[in-house]
N, CA, C and O atoms as a DFTB+ gen file, in Angstrom:
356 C
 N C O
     1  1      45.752     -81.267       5.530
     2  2      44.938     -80.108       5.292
     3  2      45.846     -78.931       4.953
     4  3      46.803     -78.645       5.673
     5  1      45.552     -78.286       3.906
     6  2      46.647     -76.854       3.311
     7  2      45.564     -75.564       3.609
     8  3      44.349     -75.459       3.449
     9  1      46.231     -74.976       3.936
    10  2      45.777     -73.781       4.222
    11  2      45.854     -72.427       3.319
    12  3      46.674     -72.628       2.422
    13  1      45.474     -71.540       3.260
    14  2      45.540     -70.782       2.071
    15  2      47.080     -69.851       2.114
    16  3      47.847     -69.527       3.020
    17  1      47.049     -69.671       0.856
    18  2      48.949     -68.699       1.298
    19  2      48.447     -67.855       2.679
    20  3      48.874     -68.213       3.776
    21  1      47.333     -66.490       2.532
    22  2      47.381     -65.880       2.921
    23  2      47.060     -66.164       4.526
    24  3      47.205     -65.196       5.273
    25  1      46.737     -67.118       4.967
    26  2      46.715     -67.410       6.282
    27  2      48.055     -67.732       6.973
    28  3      48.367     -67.200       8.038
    29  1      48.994     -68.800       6.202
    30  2      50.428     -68.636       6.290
    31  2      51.471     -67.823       6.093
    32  3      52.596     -68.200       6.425
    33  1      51.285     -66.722       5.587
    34  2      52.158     -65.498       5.471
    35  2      51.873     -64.794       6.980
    36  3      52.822     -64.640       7.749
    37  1      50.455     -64.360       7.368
    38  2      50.321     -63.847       8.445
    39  2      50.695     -64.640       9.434
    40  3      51.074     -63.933      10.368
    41  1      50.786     -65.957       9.726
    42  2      50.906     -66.497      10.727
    43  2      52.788     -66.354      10.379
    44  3      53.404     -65.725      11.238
    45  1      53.226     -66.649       9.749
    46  2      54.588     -66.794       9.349
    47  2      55.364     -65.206      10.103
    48  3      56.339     -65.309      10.848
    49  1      54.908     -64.189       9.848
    50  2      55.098     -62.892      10.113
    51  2      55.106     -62.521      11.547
    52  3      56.061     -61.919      12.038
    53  1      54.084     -62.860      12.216
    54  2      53.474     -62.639      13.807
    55  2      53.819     -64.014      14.639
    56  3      53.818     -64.025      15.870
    57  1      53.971     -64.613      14.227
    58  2      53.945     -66.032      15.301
    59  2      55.590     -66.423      14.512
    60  3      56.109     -65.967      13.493
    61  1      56.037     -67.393      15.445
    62  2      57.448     -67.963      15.265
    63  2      56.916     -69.306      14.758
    64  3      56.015     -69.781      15.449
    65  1      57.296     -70.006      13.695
    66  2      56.416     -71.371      13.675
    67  2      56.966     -72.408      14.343
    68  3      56.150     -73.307      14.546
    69  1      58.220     -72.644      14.823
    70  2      58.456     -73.836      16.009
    71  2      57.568     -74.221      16.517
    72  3      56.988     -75.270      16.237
    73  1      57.204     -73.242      17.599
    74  2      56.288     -72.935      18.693
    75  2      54.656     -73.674      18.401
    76  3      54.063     -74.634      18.892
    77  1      54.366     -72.754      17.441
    78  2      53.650     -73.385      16.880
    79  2      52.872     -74.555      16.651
    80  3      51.791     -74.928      17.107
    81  1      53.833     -75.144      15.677
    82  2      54.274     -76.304      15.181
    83  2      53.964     -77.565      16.724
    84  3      53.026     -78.358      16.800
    85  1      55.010     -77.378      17.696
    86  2      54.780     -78.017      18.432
    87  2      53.271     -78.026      19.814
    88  3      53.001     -78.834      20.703
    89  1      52.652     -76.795      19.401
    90  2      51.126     -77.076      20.018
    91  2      50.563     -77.671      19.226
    92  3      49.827     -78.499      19.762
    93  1      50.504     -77.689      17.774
    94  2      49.723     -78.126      16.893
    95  2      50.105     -79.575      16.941
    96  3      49.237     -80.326      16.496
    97  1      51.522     -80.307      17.504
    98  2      51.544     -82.005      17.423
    99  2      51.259     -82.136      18.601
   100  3      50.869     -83.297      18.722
   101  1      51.221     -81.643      19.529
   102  2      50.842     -81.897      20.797
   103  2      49.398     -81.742      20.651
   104  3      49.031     -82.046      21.786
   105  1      48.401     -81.484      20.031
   106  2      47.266     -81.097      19.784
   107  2      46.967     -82.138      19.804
   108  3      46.385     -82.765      20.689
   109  1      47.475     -82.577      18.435
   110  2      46.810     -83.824      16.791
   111  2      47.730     -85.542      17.409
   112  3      48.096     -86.521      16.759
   113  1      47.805     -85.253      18.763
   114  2      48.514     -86.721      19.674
   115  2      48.119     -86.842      20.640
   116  3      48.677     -87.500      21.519
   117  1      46.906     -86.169      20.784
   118  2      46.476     -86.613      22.112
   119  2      46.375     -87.812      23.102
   120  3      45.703     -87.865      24.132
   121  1      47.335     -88.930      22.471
   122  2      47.544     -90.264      22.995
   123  2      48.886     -89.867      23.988
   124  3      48.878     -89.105      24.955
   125  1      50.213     -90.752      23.341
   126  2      51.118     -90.281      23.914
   127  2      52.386     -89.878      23.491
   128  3      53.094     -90.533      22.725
   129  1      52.711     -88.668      24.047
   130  2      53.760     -88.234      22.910
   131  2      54.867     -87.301      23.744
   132  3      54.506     -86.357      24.447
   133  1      56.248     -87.687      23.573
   134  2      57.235     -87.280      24.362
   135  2      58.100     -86.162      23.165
   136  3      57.973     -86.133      21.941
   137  1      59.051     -85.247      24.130
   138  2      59.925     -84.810      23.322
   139  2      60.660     -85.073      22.070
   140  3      60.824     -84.461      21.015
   141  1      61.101     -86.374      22.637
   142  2      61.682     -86.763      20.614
   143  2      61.147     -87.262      19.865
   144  3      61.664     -87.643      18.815
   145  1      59.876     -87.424      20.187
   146  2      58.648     -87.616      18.731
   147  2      58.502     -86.209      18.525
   148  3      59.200     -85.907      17.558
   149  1      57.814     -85.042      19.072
   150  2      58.293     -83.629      18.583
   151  2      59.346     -83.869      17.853
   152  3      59.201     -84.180      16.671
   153  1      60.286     -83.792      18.285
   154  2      61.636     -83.116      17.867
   155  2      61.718     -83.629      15.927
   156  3      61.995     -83.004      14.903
   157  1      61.324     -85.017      16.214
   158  2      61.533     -85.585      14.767
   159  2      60.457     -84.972      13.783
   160  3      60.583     -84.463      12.669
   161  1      59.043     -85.260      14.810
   162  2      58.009     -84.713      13.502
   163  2      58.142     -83.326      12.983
   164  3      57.908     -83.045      11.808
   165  1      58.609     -82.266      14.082
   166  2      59.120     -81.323      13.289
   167  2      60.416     -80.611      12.956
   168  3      60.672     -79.420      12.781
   169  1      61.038     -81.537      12.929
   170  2      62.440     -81.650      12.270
   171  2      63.290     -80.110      13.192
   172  3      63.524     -78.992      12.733
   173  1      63.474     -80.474      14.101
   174  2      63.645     -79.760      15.433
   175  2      64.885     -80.311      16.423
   176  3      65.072     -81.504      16.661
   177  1      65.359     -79.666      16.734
   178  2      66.595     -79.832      17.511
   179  2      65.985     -80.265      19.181
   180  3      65.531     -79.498      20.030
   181  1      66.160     -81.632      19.245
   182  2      65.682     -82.067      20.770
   183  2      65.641     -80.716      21.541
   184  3      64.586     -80.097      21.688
   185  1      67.393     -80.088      22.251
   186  2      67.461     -79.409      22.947
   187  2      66.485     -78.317      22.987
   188  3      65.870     -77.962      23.992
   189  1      66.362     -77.658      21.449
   190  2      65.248     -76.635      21.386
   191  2      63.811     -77.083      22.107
   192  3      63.413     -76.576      23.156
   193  1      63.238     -77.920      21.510
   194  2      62.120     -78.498      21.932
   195  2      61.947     -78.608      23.348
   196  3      60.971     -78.092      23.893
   197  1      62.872     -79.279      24.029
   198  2      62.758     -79.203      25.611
   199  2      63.084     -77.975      26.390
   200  3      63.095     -77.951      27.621
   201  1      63.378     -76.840      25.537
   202  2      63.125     -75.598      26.232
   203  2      61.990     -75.067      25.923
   204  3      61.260     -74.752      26.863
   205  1      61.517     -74.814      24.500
   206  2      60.481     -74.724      24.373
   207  2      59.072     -75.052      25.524
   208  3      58.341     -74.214      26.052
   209  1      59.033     -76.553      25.657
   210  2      57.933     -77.290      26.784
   211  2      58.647     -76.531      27.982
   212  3      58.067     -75.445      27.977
   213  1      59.177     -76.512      28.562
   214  2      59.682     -76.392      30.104
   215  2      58.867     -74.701      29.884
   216  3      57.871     -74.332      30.507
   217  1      59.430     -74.094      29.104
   218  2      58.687     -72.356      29.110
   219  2      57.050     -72.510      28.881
   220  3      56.225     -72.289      29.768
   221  1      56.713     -72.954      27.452
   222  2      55.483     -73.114      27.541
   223  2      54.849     -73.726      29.075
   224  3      53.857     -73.104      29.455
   225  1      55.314     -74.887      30.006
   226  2      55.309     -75.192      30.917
   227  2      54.915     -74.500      32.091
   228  3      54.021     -74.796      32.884
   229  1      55.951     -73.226      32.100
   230  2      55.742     -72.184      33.174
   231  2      54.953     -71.630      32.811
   232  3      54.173     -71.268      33.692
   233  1      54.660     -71.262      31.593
   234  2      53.139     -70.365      31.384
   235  2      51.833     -71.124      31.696
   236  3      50.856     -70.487      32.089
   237  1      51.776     -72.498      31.532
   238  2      50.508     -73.271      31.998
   239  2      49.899     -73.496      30.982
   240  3      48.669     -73.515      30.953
   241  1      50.707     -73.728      29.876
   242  2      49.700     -74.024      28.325
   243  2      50.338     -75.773      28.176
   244  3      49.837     -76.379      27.229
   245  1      51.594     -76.747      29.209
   246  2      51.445     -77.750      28.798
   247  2      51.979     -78.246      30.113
   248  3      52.365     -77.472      30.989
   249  1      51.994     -79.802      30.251
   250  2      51.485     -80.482      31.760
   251  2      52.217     -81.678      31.168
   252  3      52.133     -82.093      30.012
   253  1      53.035     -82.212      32.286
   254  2      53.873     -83.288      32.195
   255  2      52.923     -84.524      32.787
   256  3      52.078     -84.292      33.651
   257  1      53.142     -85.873      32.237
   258  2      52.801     -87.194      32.919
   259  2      54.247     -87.913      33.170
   260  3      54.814     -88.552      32.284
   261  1      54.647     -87.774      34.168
   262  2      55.982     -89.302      34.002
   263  2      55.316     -90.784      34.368
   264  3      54.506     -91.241      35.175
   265  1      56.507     -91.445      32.822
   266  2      56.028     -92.540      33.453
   267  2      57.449     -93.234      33.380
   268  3      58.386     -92.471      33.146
   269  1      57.766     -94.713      33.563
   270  2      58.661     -94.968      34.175
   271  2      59.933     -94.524      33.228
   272  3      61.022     -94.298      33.757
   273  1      59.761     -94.418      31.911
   274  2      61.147     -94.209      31.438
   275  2      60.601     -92.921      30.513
   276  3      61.499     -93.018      29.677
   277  1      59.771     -91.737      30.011
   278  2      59.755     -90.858      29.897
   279  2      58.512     -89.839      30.233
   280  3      57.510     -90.138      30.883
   281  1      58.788     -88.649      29.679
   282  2      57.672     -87.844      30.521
   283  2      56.408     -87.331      29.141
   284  3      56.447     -86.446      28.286
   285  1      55.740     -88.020      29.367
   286  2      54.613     -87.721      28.120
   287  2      54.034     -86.121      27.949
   288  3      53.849     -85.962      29.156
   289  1      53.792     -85.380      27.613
   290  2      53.266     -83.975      26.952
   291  2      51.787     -83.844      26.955
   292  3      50.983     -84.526      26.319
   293  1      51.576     -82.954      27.695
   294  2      49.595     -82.820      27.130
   295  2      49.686     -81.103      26.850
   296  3      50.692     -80.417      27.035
   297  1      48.588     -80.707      26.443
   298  2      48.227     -79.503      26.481
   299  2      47.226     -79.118      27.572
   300  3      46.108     -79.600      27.390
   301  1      47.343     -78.502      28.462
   302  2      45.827     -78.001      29.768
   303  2      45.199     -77.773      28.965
   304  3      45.371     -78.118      27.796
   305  1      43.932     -76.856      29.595
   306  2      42.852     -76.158      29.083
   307  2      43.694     -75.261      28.354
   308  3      44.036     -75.462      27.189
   309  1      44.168     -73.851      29.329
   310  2      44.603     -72.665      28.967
   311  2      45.342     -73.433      27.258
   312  3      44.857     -72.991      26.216
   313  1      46.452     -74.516      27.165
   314  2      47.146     -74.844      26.067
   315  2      46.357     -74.488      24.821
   316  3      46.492     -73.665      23.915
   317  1      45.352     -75.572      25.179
   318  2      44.330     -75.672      24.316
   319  2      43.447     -74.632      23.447
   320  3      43.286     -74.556      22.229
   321  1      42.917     -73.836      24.545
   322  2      42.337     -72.455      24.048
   323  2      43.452     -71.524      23.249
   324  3      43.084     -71.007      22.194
   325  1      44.793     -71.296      23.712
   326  2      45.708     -70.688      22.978
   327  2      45.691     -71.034      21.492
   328  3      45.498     -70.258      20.555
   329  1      45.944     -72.427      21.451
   330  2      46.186     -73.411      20.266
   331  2      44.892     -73.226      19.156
   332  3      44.944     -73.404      17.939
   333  1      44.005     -72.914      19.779
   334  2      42.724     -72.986      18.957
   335  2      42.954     -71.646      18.471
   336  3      43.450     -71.522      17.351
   337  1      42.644     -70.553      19.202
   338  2      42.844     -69.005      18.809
   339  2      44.281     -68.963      17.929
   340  3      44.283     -68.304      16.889
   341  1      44.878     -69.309      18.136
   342  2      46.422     -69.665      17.145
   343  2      45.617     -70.111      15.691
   344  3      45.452     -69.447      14.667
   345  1      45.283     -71.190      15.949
   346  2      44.639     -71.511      14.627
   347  2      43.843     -71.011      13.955
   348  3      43.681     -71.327      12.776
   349  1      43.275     -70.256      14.471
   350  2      42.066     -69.298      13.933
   351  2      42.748     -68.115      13.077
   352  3      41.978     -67.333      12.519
   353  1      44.072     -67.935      12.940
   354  2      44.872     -66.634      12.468
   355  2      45.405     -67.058      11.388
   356  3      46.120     -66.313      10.718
């Protein structure tokens, strides 16, 4: 799905798109999806990415599952509602 320039200039301007980027795959995976699937789909530096989650984390927009050999990614509610209003800009 493409979006119009002018929705991506504003978002480009006001929002950082990493960040972004990674609510929006954490969104569109609602199965299961760890840090270095991020990291690859958006061509992202692991380390970045796992600071990224750990902060988003403390704010309460994303929620860890471990399982025996990694820790899967969800978005909460609060994630979710952010992510949507994000998208709406």
């Amino acid at each position: 799905m493409t979006e119009p320039d002018s929705k991506k200039s504003v978002r480009k301007l006001f929002l950082h798109e990493k960040p972004f980027l990674l609510l929006q795959t954490i969104s569109s995976n609602e199965g299961r999806i760890y840090s270095a699937m991020i990291a690859k789909k958006i061509d992202c530096s692991y380390a970045y990415i796992v600071k990224l989650i750990k902060s988003m984390n403390r704010l309460g927009l994303t929620a860890f599952e471990n399982t025996k050999h990694k820790k899967i990614i969800r978005l909460t509610q609060k994630g979710k509602r952010i992510f949507k209003l994000l998208s709406e800009i």
